[in-house]
N, C-alpha and C positions, 0 to 999 in steps of 0.2 A: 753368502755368495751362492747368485745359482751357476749348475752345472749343466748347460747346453750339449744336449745330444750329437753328434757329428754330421747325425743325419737325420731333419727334423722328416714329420709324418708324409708329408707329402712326397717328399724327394726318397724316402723310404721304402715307398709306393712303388715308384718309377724302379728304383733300382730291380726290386723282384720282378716286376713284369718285364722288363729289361732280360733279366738273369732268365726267366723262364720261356721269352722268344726265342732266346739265345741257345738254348738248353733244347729246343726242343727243332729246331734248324741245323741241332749240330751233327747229325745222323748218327748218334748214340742217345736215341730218348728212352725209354724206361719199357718200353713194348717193342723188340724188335718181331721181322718178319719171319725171323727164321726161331720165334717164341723163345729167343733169350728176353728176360726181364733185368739183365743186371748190369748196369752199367761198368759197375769194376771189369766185367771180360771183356766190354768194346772196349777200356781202355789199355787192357792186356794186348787184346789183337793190335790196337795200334803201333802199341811199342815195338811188337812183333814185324810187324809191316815194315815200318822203319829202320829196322835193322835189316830186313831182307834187301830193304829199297837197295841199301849200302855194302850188300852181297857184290863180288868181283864181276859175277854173272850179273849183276846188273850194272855194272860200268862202264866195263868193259865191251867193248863190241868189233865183231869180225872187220877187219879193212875192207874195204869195197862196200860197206851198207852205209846206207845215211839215215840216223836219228832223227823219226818226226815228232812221235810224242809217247808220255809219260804215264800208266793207269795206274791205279791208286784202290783196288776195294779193300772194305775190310768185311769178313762173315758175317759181322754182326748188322751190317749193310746190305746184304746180299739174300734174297727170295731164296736159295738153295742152301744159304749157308758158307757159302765159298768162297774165299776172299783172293788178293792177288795182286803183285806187285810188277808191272812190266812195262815193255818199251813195244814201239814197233817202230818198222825203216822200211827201207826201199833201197833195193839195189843200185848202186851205182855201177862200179868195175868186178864186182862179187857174181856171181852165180851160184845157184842155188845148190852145188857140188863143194863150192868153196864152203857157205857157210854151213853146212853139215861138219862140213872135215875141223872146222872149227870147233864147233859146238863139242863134236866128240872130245879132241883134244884138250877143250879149256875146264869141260866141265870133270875128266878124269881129273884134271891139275890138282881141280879145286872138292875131289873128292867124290866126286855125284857117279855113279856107275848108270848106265845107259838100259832101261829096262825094254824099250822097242825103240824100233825106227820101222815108219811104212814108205817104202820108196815113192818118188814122187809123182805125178799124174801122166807127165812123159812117160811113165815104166810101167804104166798100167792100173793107178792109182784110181779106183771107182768115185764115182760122186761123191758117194756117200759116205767114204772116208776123211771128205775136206772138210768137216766138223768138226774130228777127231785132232789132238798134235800128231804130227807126223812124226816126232821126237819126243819122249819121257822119260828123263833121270831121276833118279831118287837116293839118297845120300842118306848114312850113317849118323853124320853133324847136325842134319837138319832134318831129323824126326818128323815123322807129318807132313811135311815140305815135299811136293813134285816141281822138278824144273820139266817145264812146258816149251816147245818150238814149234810153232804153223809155219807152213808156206802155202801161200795161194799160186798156184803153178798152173795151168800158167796165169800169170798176173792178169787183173782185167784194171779196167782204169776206175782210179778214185780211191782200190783199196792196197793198202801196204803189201808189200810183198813177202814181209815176215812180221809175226809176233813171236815176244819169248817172251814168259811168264812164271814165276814162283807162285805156285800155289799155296795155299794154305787151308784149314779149317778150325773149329775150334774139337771137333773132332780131328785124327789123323788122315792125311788123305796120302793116296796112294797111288801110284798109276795103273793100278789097275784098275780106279772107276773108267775109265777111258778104254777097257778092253772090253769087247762085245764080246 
């Protein structure tokens, strides 16, 4: 009796070239940008990501803002190495005094102590600052982890009026790359 293969030469064929378009579109290929070669850390980063996604600080968010959308990197993704889990919104009934007063409050809650705050453009805030978060906590729990908050002040049209972001690296990051 013969024993038939499950997957004769042809279909064989198909599945690895398959497996390896798949593989190499999935932005963990074997040469990152940031000269990781090892796929096992993008997939460490991922699971990292994904647990932050599900951080309170990202669920959660200030009354008066509206949720537009969701970023997603991960370092081994990323030309600098820096990866990052966040949202941004657009005020609705909030102002941009409210959600600071927030952010302080939820991210003490949840452990994060408050390494700066630069007041906002209204107070005297230079151009050159609006690069910069205007807000950076960093937390005990979450080693290597900076929580990030922008505000574009005043708002212009087309861009969100806040982003908040979990940082990450595969090294630790800090808030204090963001200090000049």
């Amino acid at each position: 009796m013969k024993v038939r293969a499950p997957l004769g030469g042809r279909m064989a064929a198909r599945v690895i070239v398959v497996g390896l378009v798949c593989h190499l579109l999935s932005g963990c290929t074997d040469v990152k940008p940031n000269g990781l070669d090892n796929r096992t850390e993008c997939d460490v980063q991922r699971t990292r990501a994904d647990n932050l996604r599900d951080n309170v600080l990202m669920r959660d968010r200030p009354e008066g803002v509206s949720f537009n959308e969701q970023s997603y990197v991960l370092p081994c993704e990323d030309d600098d190495g820096v990866g990052g889990v966040g949202w941004n919104g657009n005020f609705t009934t909030a102002d941009e005094d409210a959600v600071r007063a927030y952010y302080r409050g939820a991210a003490a809650a949840a452990g994060w102590t408050l390494n700066y705050e630069i007041p906002n453009r209204a107070s005297g805030q230079a151009e050159s600052e609006a690069r910069r978060p205007q807000m950076c906590f960093e937390s005990e729990r979450e080693k290597g982890v900076i929580l990030t908050v922008y505000f574009w002040s005043p708002p212009e049209a087309g861009i969100p009026d806040l982003f908040v972001e979990l940082e990450f690296a595969a090294q630790d990051v800090t808030c204090e790359k963001w200090v000049r």
